[in-house]
MARSEKE-941498 format. One record per residue (C-alpha): x, y, z; residue in one letter; residue number from 1. Coordinates in nm, 2 decimals, padded with zeros to 4 digits. Each point is the difference from the previous one (the first is absolute). Layout:
BEGIN
     c1     c2     c3 r   k
      X      Y      Z a NUM
...
//
This chain:
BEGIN
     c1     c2     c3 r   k
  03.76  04.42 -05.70 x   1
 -00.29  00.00  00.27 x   2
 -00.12 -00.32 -00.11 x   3
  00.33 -00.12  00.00 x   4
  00.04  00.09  00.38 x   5
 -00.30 -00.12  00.09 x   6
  00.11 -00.34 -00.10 x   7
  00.28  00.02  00.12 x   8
  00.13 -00.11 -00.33 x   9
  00.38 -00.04 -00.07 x  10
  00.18 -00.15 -00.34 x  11
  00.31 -00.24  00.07 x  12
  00.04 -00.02 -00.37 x  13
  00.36 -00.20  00.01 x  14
 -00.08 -00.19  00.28 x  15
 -00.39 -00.08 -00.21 x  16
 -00.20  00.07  00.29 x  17
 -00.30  00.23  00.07 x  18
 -00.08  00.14  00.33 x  19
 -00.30  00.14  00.21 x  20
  00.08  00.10  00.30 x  21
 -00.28  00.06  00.26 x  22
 -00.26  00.03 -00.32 x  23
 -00.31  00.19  00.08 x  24
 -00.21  00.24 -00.20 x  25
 -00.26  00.25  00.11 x  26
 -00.39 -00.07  00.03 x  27
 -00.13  00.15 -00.27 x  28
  00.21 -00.21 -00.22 x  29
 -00.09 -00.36 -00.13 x  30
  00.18 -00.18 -00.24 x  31
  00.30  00.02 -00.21 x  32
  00.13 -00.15 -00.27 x  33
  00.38  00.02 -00.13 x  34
  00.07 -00.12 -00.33 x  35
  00.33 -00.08 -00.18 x  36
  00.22  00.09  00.29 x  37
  00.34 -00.03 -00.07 x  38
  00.26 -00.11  00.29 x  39
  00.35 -00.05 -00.22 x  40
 -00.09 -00.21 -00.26 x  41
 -00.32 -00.13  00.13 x  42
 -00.36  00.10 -00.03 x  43
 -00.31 -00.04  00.23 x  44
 -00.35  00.05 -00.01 x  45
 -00.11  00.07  00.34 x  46
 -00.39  00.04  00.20 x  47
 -00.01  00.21  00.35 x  48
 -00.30 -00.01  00.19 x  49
 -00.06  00.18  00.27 x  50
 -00.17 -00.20  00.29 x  51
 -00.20  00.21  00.33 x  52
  00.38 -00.05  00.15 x  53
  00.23 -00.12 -00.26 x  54
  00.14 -00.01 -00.31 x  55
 -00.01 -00.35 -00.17 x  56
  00.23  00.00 -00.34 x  57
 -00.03 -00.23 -00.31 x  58
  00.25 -00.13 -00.24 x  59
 -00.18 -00.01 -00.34 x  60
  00.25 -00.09 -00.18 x  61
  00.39 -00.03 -00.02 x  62
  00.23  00.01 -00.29 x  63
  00.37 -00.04  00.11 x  64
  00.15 -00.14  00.34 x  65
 -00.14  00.34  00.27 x  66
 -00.09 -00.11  00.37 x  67
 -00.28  00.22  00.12 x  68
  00.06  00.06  00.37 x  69
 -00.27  00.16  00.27 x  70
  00.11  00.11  00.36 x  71
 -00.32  00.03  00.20 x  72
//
């Protein structure tokens, strides 16, 4: 749930999109990696980094029709 925040992550699972809103996570924390993330009946595979002042994400890989969706 506080990883979740921190992201800013939300789940539009009938409209197949994933959100992060405002994404950021703290400075003692480095990388993350999400695996078999379901979002309706679709699955990703997803990196985060976290960069001096950002967050870059990665799509990995996709099964199914999901639109991943970042709000800087």
């Amino acid at each position: 749930m506080l990883l979740q925040a921190a992201l800013g992550l939300q789940i539009d699972a009938p409209g197949r999109k994933l959100y992060f809103k405002h994404p950021a996570l703290p400075e003692w924390f480095g990388d993350l990696s999400i695996r078999g993330l379901r979002v309706g009946d679709a699955k990703l595979d997803l990196d985060v980094r976290r960069h001096h002042r950002d967050v870059e994400i990665n799509v990995l890989g996709r099964e199914g029709e999901v639109r991943v969706v970042v709000i800087k």
